[in-house]
Structures are given as structure tokens and as C-alpha cells.
N, C-alpha and C positions, 0 to 999 in steps of 0.2 A: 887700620885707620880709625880713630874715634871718631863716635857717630854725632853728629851735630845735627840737629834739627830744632829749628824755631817754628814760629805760630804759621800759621797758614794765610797766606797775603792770595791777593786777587788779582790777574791782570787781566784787560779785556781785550777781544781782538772781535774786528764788527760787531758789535754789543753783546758776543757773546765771553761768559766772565769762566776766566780761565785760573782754579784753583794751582797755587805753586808752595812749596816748601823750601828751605836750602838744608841739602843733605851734605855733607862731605864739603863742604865749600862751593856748592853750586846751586843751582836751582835746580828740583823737581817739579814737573809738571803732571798735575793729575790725565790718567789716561782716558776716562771716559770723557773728561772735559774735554779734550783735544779731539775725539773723536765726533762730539756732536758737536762740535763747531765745524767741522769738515765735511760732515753727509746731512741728508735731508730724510732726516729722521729723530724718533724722540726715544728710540731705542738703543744706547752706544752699546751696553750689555750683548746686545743679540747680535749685531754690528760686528762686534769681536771676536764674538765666538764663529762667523762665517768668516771673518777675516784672516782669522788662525788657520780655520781648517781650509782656506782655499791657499794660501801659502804654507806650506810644508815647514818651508827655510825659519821662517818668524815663527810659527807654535815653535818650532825645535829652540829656538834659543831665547826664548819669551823669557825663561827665568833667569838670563844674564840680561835681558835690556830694562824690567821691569822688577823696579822692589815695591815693597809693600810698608807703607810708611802712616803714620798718624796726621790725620786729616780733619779739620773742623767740619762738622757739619751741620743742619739744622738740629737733630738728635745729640749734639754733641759729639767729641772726637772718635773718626772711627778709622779704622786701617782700610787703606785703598792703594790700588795698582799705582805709582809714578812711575814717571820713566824723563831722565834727563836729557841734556835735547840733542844729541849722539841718538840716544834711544825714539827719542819721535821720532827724526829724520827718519828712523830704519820703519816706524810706524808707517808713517804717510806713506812713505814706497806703494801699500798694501792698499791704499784708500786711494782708488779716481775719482780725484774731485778736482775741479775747476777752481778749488777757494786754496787748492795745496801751496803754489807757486807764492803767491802774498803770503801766505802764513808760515810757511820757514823764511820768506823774509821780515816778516813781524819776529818770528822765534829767533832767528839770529841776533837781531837788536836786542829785544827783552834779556837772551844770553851776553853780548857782548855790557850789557849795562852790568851785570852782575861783576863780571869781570874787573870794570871802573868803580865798581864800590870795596871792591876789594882793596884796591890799591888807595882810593880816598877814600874812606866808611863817611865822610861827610857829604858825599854825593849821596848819598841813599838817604840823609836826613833833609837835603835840599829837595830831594826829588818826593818825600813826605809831604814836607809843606806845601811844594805846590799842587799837590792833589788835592790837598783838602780845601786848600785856596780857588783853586778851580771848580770845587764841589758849592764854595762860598760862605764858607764859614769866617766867622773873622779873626783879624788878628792876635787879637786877644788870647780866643778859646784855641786858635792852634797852638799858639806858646805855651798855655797848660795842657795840651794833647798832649807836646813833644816832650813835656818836661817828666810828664807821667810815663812814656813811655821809658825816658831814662831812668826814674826810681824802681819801674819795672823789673829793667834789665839788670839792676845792681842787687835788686830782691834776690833774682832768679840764679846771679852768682852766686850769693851768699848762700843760696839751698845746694848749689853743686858744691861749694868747700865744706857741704854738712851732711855729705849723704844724702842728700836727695836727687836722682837722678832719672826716674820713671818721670814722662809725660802724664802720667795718672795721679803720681802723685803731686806734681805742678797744678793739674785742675784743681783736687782736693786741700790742698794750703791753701788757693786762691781762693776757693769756696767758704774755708773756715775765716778767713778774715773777713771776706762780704759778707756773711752771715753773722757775725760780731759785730761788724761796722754798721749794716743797714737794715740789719734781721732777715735779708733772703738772703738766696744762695746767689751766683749771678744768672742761672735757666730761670727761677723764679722771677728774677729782676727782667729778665728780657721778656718773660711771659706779662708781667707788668705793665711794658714799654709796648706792646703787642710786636715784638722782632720775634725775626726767627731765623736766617741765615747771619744777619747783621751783626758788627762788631759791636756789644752793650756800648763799650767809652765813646764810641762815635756818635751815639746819640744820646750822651750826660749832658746835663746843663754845667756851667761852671763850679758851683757848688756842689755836686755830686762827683765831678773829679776829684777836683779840694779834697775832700774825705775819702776819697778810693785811693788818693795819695798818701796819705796821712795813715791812714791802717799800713798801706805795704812799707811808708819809710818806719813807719815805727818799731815794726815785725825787723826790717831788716837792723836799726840800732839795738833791738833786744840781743840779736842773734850774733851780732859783730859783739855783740858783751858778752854774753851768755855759751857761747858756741855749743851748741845744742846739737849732738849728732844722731844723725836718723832721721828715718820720717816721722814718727810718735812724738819725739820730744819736740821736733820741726812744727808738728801741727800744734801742739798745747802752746809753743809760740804766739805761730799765727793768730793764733785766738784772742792772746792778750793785747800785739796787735791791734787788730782791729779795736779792741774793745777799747782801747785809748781813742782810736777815731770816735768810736759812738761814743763816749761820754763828751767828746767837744758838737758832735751833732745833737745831741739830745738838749744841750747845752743852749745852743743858739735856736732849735726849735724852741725852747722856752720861753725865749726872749722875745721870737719874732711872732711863734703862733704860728707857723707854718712848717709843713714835712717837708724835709730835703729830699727824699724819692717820690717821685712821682708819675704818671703815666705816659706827661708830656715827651715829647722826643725832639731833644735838640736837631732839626733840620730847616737848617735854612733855607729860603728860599728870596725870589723876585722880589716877592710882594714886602715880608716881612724880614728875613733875614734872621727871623729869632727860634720862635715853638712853632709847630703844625698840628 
């Protein structure tokens, strides 16, 4: 079966935030995450390894319920245990906890929703907007969210009909065109922003999207001309790329006298609805 994996999405269950991937057509859910929302502890690590060794059955067949998949994390992407939700079920078995019973019925939902976006992928872009709508950002800035994230996805095609197909090497084209476009990498730019689990786009102002748009559509009309295969020739792409964004941002700083990056972090809120 071909491996499909996308970026790493959030869900939350009682505030606490539940890292998911889609592997194979479904959702994985990270395992330590599911385990410290279950016990009363800050330890899932330790958690596991007595949970293994007090059931026999579960260490024996851990490396059929659990794969090891690429995961965002503050450090950037790293390989962590998931286990899809077949696989927690057989998890929780092993964990007495009082919070199990609501959370395979949270798990169920969150899985039965995957299922519905399969069949309408437009449900998964309605259920987008209104998170971020409920987060209270406005209308405007999520129509250039969603829009970005479709020039995104149409990028990220054009690297797989070009040879490109490592997760590693998706960060590093991504990296070579933000470093064209805005002169950081995007860890620089989030260090910037002062984030650090946080998705960078979710806290761009309008004008910083605009041009993290503009680098990836341009990368991808080179490459739809050009068809550049490999990663080498994919990267000296990306670069140019971006470098068409920066010359239109270098462009309008000149006019206006102001940086288009900046520290600010688009988060709305009560009061203002705009910067924090």
C-alpha cells in the first residue's frame, strides 16, 4: 500500500491536544499523547514501558498495533510511536482510567469524521474554517489561510510527479523558498514570532501570507514548465521561487518603509481581533 502521510493536525480532548497524522487513508494518533491524556501523570514514556511489561499480550504485538511515523514537533519533525484507532482501543485496554470510556467515544467521532471526509474532502475544508472562526480570526484572513493551504497542496504535488518524495526533503524546499522569500528559514521565523509548537501560517499577518503564497505558486509554475526532477534540481527551483516573492516584497517595503516580517503574531482576540 502506498504510504501517504500529511503534516501533523491537532485534536483536543479535555484540553488536552492530541497530535494525529493520516497514514494509509486514516488517522494516526500519537501514542504518548493519548496516554497523558489518560493517566495522571507527566511521564507517558515511563507509563509505557510498565504498561507493556504488565501486559504480556500488548508488548508481544506492539510492533503490529504501533508505527513509527514523522511528527512535528517543537524541535522540528521527529519519528514517534502512532497507533491508529483499532490500535488505541487495544491501548486503553492496558490503562484504568476513569477518562477511558468518553475517550473512545471522542476517538470514535474524531475516526468516524475521517471516514466523512473521505467520501466529501469538502467536509474537512468546512470543518477548517470553522476552527479557525471559532478561534476568531476573520473572514478575510481565513479565505487567504485556505487559499494558501491549496497552493500548498498543489506545490507538494508537483514535488511528488518530480521526485521528490522524503518528508525531509518537503521541509528543506520549504526552507529554501522562505529563506529566498523572507531571508529566514521558517524555525528562524517562528523563533522571530517567539512560537514554538505553533503552526508559523497561523500566526502571519495578511501580508506575510500574500508572499509565502507567491514564493510556493511561483516554485510550483517554474516546475510545471521546467519539470525539474530530483531533489537538487527541485531545490535550485525553490529558490528562484521564492526569490520572485522577495523581489515583489523588497519592492513594496520600499514604497511603504516598512518590513513585511515581523515579531507581531497575528492572534486575535476579545479586545482587538488583530496583533498581541
Amino acid at each position: 500500500m502506498t504510504k501517504e502521510i500529511v503534516l501533523t493536525k491537532t485534536a483536543v480532548f479535555r484540553n488536552r491536544k492530541i497530535r494525529k497524522v493520516i497514514y494509509q487513508n486514516e488517522w494516526w494518533f500519537v501514542v504518548e499523547d493519548i496516554v497523558l491524556a489518560l493517566i495522571d501523570s507527566n511521564d507517558p514514556k515511563q507509563y509505557i514501558q510498565r504498561m507493556k511489561y504488565r501486559d504480556a499480550e500488548l508488548a508481544k504485538g506492539w510492533v503490529q498495533i504501533v508505527h513509527t511515523l514523522s511528527i512535528e514537533t517543537v524541535g522540528g519533525k521527529q519519528q514517534m510511536n502512532c497507533a491508529n484507532t483499532e490500535g488505541v482501543f487495544r491501548i486503553i485496554q492496558s490503562i484504568p482510567s476513569p477518562k477511558a470510556e468518553p475517550f473512545k467515544r471522542w476517538l470514535a467521532r474524531v475516526g468516524y469524521e475521517r471516514v466523512q471526509e473521505i467520501d466529501d474532502p469538502e467536509l474537512a475544508t468546512k470543518r477548517t474554517r470553522a476552527l479557525y472562526k471559532a478561534k476568531g480570526y476573520p473572514d478575510s484572513w481565513i479565505q487567504r489561510r485556505m487559499r494558501g493551504i491549496e497552493i500548498r497542496e498543489t506545490l507538494t504535488d508537483e514535488w511528488k510527479k518530480h521526485q521528490v518524495t522524503k518528508d525531509r526533503e518537503y521541509a528543506i524546499l520549504t526552507a529554501e523558498i522562505s529563506k529566498a522569500t523572507f531571508g529566514v528559514t521558517p524555525s528562524e521565523y517562528k523563533r522571530l514570532k517567539g512560537l514554538k509548537r505553533e503552526n508559523l501560517r497561523d500566526h502571519m499577518n495578511d501580508l506575510e501570507l500574500l508572499f509565502s503564497q507567491l514564493g510556493e505558486a511561483a516554485t510550483t509554475e517554474i516546475t510545471q514548465v521546467e519539470h525539474p526532477m530530483g531533489f537538487e534540481k527541485n531545490k535550485y527551483v525553490s529558490r528562484r521561487g521564492g526569490a520572485i516573492a522577495a523581489g515583489a516584497r523588497k519592492n513594496l517595503e520600499r514604497e511603504t518603509g516598512k518590513k513585511i516580517s515581523t515579531k507581531q503574531n497575528y492572534l486575535p482576540n476579545k479586545s482587538t481581533r488583530r496583533f498581541s
